[in-house]
C-alpha positions, -999 to 999 in steps of 0.1 A, spaced: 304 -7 -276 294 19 -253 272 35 -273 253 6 -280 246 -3 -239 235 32 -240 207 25 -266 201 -7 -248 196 12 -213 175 41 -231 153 13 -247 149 -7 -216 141 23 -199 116 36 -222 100 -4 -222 99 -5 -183 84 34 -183 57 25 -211 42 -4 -188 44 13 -155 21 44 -174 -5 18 -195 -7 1 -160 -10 33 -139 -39 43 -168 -56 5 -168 -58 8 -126 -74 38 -127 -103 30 -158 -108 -3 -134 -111 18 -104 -142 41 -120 -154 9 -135 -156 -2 -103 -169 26 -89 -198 31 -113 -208 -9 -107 -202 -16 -72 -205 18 -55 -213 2 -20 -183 -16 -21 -165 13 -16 -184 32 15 -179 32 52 -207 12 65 -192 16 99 -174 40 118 -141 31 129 -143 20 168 -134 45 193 -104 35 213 -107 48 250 -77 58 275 -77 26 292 -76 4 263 -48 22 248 -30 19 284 -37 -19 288 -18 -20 249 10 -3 264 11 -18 291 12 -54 275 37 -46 248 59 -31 279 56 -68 291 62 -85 258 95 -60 255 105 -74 292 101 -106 288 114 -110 254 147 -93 268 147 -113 303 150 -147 284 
């Protein structure tokens, strides 16, 4: 009885492995598929924005508040 759950856990094993590769291979065939036919789809058209000191301290400074007030009530 043992022996057979072992051949059931090696075959459900090798089942699960099997689709997890043919999927990991099929993602990447779309991926140059898409590449090749939609290139621009895939490029930066815009630089990511620049975050200056007093932004990032008026984020701070408003989760600090959130954090206070969530504790206060």
């Amino acid at each position: 009885m043992i022996l057979e759950a072992f051949k059931y856990m090696v075959l459900g094993m090798t089942i699960v492995f099997l689709f997890l590769y043919l999927m990991v291979i099929v993602l990447e065939w779309q991926h140059k598929l898409l590449l090749k036919y939609f290139p621009e789809a895939f490029e930066d058209k815009k630089e990511p924005p620049v975050t200056t000191k007093r932004k990032k301290l008026k984020r701070v400074a408003a989760m600090a508040a959130a954090i206070h007030h969530a504790k206060k009530s």
